[in-house]
C-alpha positions as CSV (number, residue, x, y, z in Angstrom):
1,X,-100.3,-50.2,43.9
2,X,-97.1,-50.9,45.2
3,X,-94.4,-50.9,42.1
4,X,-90.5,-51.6,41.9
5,X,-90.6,-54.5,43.9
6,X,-87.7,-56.5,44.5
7,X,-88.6,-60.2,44.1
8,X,-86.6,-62.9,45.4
9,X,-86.7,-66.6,43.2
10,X,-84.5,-68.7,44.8
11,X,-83.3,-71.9,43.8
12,X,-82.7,-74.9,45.6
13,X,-79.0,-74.5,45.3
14,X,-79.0,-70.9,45.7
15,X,-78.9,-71.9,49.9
16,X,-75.7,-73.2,51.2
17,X,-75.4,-75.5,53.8
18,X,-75.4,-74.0,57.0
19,X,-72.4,-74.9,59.6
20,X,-74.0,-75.8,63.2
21,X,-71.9,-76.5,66.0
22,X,-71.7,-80.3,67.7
23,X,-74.7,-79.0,69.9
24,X,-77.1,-78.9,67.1
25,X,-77.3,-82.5,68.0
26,X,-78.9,-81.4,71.3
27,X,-77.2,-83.4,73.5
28,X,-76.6,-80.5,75.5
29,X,-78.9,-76.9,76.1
30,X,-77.6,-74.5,73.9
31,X,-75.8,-74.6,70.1
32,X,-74.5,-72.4,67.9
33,X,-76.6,-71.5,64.2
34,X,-74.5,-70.2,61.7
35,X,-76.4,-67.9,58.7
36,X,-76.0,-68.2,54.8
37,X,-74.3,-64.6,55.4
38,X,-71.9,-65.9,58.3
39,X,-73.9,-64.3,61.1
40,X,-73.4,-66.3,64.2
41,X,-76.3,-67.1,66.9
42,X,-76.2,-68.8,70.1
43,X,-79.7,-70.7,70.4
44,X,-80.2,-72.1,74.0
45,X,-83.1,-74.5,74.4
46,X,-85.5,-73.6,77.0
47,X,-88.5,-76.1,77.3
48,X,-90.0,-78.7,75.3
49,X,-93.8,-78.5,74.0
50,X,-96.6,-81.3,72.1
51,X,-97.4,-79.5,68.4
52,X,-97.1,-75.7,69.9
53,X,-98.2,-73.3,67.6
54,X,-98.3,-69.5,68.7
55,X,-96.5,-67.6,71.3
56,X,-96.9,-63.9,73.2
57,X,-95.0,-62.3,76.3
58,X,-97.1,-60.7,79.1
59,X,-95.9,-57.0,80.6
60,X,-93.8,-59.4,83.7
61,X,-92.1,-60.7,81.2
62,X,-93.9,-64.7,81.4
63,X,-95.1,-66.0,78.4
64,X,-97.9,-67.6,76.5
65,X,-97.7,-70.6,74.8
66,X,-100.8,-72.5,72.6
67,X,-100.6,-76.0,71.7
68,X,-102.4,-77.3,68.9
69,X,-104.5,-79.9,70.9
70,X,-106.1,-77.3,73.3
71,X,-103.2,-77.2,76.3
72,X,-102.9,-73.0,77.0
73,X,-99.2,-73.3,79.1
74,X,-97.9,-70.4,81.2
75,X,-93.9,-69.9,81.4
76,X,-91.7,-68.4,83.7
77,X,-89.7,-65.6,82.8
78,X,-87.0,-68.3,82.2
79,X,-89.1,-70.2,79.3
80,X,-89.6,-73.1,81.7
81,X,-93.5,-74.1,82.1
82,X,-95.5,-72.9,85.5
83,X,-98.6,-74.7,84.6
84,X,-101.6,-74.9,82.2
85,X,-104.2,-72.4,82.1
86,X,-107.7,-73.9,82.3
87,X,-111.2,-73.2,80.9
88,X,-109.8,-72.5,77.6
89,X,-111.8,-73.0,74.6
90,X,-112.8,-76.7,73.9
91,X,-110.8,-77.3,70.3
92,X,-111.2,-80.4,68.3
93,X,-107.7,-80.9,66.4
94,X,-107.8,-82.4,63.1
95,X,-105.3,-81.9,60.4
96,X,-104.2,-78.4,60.6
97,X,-106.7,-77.2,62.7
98,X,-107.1,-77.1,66.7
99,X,-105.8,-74.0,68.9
100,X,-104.1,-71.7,67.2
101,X,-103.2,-67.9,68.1
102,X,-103.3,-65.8,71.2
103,X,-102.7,-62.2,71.7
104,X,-102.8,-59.8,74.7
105,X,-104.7,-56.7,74.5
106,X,-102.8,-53.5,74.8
107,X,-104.2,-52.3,77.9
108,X,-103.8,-56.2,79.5
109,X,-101.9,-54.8,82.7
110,X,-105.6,-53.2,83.2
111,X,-107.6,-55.3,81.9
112,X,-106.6,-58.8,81.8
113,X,-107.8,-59.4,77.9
114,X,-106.6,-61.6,75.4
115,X,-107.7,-62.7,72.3
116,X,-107.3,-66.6,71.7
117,X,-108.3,-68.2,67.6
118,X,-109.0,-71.9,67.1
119,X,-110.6,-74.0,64.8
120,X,-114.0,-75.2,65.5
121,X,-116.4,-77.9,64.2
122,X,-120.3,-77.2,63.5
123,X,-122.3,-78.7,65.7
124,X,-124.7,-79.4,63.5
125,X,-122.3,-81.1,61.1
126,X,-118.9,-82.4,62.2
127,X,-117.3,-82.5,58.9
128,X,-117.7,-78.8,58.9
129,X,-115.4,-76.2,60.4
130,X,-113.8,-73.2,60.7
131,X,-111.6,-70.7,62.4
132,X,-113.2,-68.5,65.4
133,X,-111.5,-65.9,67.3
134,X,-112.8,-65.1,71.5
135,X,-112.0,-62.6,73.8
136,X,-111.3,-63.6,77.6
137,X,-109.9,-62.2,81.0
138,X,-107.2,-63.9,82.0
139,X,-106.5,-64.6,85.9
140,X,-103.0,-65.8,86.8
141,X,-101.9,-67.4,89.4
142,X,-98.0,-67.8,90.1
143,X,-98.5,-71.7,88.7
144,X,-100.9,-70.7,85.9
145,X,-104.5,-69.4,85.6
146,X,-107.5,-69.5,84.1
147,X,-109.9,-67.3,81.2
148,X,-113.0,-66.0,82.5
149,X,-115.6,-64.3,80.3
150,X,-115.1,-65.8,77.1
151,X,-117.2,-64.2,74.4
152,X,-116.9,-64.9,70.3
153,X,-115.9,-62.3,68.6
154,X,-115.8,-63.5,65.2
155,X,-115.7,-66.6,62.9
156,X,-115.4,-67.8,59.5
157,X,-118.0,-68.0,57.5
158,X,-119.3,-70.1,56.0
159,X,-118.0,-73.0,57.6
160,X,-116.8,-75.6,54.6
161,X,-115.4,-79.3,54.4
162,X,-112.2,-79.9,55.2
163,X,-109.1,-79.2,58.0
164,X,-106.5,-76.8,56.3
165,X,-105.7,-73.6,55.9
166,X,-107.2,-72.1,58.7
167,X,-105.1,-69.0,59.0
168,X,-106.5,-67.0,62.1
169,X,-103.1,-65.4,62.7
170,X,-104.0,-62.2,65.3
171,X,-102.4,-58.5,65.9
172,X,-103.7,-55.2,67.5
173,X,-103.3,-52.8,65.1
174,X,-101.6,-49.5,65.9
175,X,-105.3,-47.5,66.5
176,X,-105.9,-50.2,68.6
177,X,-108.3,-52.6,66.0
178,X,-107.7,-56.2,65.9
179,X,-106.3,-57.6,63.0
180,X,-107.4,-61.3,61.6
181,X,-106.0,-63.5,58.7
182,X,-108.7,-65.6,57.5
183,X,-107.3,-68.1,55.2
184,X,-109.0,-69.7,51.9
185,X,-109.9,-73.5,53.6
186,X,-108.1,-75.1,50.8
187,X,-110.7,-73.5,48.6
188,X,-110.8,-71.5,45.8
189,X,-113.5,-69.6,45.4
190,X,-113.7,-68.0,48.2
191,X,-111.0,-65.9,48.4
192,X,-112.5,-63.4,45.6
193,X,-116.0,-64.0,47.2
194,X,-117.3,-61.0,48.9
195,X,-119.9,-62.9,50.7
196,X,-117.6,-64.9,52.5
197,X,-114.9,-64.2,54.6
198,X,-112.0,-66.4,53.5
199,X,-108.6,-65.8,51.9
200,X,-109.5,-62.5,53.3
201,X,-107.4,-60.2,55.8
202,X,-110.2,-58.7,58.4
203,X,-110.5,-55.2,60.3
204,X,-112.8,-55.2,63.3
205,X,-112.9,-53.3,66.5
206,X,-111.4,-55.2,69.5
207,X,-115.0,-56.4,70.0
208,X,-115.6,-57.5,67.1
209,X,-117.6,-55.0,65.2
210,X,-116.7,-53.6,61.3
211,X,-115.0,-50.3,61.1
212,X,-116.9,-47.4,59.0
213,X,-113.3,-46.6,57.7
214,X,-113.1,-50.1,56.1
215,X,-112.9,-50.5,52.3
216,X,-115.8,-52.0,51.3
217,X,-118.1,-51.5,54.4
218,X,-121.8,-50.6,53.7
219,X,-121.8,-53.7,51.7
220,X,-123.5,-55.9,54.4
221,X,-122.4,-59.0,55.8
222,X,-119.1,-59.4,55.6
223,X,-117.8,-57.7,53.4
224,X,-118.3,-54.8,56.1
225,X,-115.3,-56.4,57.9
226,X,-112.7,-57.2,55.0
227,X,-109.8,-55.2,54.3
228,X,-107.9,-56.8,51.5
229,X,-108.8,-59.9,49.5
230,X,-106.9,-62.6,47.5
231,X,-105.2,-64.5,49.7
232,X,-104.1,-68.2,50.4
233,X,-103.1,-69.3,54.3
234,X,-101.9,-66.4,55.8
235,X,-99.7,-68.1,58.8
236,X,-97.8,-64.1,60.0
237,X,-99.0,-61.0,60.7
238,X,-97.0,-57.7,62.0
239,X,-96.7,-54.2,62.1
240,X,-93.4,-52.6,61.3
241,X,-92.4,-49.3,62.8
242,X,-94.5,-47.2,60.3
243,X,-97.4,-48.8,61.3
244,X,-97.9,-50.6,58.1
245,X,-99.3,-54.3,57.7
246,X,-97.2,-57.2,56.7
247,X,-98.4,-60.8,56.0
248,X,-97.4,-64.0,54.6
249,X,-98.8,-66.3,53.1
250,X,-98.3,-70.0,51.5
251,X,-98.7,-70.4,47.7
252,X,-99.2,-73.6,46.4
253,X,-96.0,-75.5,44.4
254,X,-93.9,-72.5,44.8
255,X,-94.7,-68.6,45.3
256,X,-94.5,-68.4,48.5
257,X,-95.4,-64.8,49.6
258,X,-94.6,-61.4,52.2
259,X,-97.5,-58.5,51.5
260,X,-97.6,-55.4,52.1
261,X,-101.2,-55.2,53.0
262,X,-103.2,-52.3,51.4
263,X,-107.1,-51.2,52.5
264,X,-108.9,-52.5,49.4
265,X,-106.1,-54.2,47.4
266,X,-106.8,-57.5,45.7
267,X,-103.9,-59.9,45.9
268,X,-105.0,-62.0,43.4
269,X,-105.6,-65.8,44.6
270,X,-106.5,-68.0,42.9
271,X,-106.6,-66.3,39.3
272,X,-102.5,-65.5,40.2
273,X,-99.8,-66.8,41.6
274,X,-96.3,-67.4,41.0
275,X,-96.5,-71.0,41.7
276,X,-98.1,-73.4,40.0
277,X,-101.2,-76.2,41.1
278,X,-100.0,-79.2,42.8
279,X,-101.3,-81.3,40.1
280,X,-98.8,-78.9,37.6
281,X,-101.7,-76.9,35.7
282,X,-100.9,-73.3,35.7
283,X,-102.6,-70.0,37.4
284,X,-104.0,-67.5,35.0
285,X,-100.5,-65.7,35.3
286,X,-98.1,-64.8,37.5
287,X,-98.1,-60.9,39.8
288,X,-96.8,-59.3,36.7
289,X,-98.9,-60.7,33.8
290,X,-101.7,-58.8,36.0
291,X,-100.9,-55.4,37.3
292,X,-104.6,-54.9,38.7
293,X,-103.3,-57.0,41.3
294,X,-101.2,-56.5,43.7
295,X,-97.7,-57.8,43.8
296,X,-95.9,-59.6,46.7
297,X,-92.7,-57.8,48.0
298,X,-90.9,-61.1,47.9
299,X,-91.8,-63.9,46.8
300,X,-90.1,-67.8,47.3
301,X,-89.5,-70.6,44.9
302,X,-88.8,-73.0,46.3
303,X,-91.4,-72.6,49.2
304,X,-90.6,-71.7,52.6
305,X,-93.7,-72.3,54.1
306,X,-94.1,-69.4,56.1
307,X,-95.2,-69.5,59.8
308,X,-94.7,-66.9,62.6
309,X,-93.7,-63.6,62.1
310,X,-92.2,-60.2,63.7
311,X,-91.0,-57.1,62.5
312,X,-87.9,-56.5,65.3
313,X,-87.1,-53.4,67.2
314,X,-85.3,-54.6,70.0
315,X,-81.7,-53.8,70.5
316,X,-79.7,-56.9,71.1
317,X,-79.5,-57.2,67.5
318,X,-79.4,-53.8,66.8
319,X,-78.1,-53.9,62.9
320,X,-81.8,-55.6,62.3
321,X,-83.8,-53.4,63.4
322,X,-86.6,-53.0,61.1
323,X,-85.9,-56.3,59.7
324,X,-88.4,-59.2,59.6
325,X,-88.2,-62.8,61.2
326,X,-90.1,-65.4,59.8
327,X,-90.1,-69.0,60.8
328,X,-90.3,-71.9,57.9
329,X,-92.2,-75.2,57.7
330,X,-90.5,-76.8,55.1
331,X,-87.6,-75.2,54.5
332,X,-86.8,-75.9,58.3
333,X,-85.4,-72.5,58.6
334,X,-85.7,-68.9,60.2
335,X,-85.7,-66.3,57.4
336,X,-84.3,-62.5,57.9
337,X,-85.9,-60.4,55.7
338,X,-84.6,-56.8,55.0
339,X,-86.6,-53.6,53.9
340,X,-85.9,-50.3,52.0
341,X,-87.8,-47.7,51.6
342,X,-88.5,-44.3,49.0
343,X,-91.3,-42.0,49.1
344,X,-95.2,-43.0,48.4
345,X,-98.2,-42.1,49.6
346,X,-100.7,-44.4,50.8
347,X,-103.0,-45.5,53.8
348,X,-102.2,-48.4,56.3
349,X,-104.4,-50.5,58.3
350,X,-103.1,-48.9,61.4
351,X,-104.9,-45.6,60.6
352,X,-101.8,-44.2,59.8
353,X,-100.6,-42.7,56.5
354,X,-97.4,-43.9,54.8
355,X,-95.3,-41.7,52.6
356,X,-92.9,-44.6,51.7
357,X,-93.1,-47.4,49.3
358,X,-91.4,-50.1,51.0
359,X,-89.0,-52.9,49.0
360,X,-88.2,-55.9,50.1
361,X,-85.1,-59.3,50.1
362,X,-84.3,-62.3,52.1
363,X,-81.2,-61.3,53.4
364,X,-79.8,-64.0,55.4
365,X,-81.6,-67.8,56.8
366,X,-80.2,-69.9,59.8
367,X,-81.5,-73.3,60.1
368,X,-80.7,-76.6,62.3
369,X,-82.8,-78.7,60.8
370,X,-86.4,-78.0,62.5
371,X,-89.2,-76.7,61.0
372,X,-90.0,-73.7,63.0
373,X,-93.7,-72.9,63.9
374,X,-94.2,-69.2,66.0
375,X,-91.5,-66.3,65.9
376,X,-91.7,-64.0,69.0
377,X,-89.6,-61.0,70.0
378,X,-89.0,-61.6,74.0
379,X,-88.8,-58.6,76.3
380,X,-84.8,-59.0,76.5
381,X,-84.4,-58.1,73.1
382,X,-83.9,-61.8,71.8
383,X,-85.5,-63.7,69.3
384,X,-87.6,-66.8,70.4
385,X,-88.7,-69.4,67.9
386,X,-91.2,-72.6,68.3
387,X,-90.3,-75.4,66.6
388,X,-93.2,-77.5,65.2
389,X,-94.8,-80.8,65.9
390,X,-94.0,-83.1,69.0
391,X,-91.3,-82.2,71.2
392,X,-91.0,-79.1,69.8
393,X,-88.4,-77.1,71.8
394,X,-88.8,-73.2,72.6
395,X,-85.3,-71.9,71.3
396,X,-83.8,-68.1,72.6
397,X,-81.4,-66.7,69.9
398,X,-78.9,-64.3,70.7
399,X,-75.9,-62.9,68.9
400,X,-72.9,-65.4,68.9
401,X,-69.4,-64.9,68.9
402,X,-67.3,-66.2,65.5
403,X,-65.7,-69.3,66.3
């Protein structure tokens, strides 16, 4: 169990405005972001997207970009759009659902792969649904593409009523697994239900097979496949340097969530929480009333609403390295997140072993009013966010200079 962490409640006046430049107005291409802490950024605006919702860089240095209602859009190395990419996945979008993630694999300079997660309806009866993750070879062309070879490697199951909290967030583990977050459907049993793969974070080979090293396989079924349990809607995933496992997660009215994912650690939804139900009835406790579970390394009141999510290494912004990015909903805001470390032993879902316990504080937030969707580190080093719903801009942060 992780212990000593450092949880951060913040209250609504606990943020301070945030001074943005005349730009923020977007009458122009770029503005200038100005942090809780006084950090400066420039943002420039690069294209314009239709509900996008996840983003990844190929090894030339284009991009990726999903949109919710199926559209799969390749960019130049400029952020501007080259074309769609066709034969994608056919996606029904209802509510929160439609297409979601897409990842490359790491060997895609040889082999083309990528991994793409949407929400899906059963054919048998529409008002069911839930998230499924494929593996295709991409072809590109200088003006987009197309995926050939699409095969299902996994889905949720059972599929269940309802179009929220999907999850499906995707990353390639450091031994080279793929990494799902499989969120609870709006739902609660599920997520301490071993028979069912929600409000579950899932281990599988990059074909979707269960890993003999997982925590509870020989079970059967699914439960060959899970590696930690508990959750809500998991909406970020990342490794950090160590090869360690972060996620977040949305809690309901408040408790808002960043994990430290360990194999075989229960996280405690829906028995705690350190929110409350939207209709005000309280959890069973909060993290602390229940040791046996495990505890968030920070955890927001009022929400966030976490979406996207990178651990950064570059070195344009060299004093974060280390530091995590995540992109908020509600609270219309990027959030920098800052680690610290001291000795522990334990095992990460990379395969590799940790010796640190890891701590954890929101250090700083830059907003412009714009509830931000995807987080991605580019190839230069800056930090490229999505913002949500229509006309949705792709923004490139870099460091600013003090006005």
């Amino acid at each position: 169990m992780v212990t000593s962490i450092t949880r951060t409640l913040l209250a609504a006046c606990a943020v301070p405005a945030l001074a943005l430049s005349a730009a923020a107005q977007f009458s122009g291409e770029t503005m200038t972001v100005t942090g809780t802490e006084g950090t400066v950024l420039t943002a420039e605006a690069l294209e314009t997207f239709d509900g996008a919702w996840a983003m990844t860089f190929l090894p030339d240095g284009r991009a990726l970009v999903t949109e919710q209602d199926g559209n799969l859009w390749l960019l130049g190395t400029d952020g501007a759009k080259l074309g769609e990419i066709s034969n994608v996945p056919q996606v029904t979008m209802r509510g929160q659902g439609g297409l979601g993630d897409i990842i490359i694999h790491p060997d895609f300079a040889e082999n083309g792969t990528v991994f793409l997660s949407y929400a899906e309806r059963d054919p048998q009866d529409d008002t069911l649904s839930g998230a499924a993750v494929d593996k295709a070879t991409l072809e590109l062309t200088e003006t987009g593409g197309s995926l050939s070879g699409i095969t299902r490697i996994w889905e949720q199951s059972q599929k269940v009523p309802g179009n929220g909290h999907y999850g499906h967030r995707l990353a390639v583990a450091p031994d080279g697994n793929l990494i799902i977050t499989s969120s609870e459907r709006q739902k609660f049993s599920p997520a301490q239900n071993m028979d069912m793969n929600l409000g579950k974070v899932i281990r599988v080979t990059t074909d979707g097979a269960p890993l003999e090293d997982n925590p509870f396989y020989g079970n059967g079924g699914v439960a060959d496949t899970i590696w930690s349990l508990g959750h809500r809607n998991m909406l970020g995933v990342a490794f950090d340097a160590d090869g360690q496992l972060w996620v977040h997660e949305m809690g309901p009215a408040g408790g808002d969530e960043l994990n430290l994912i360990l194999k075989g650690e229960n996280y405690g939804y829906p028995i705690v929480s350190n929110g409350e139900h939207y209709n005000g009835k309280q959890f069973f406790g909060n993290h602390e009333d229940f040791p046996i579970y495990e505890n968030p390394a920070v955890s927001w009141t009022p929400v966030i609403s976490p979406a996207g999510l990178i651990i950064y290494d570059g070195d344009t912004f060299a004093d974060w390295q280390g530091d995590a990015f995540i992109g908020g909903l509600s609270s219309k805001a990027l959030v920098r997140v800052e680690f610290e470390q001291t000795p522990l032993d334990n095992q990460g879902a990379g395969g590799t072993s940790s010796t640190m316990e890891t701590t954890a504080n929101e250090a700083e937030r830059y907003e412009w009013d714009k509830r931000i969707r995807e987080v991605e580190q580019g190839p230069d080093g800056a930090i490229y966010v999505l913002e949500d719903d229509d006309g949705g801009r792709l923004i490139r942060l870099t460091p600013g200079a003090a006005e």
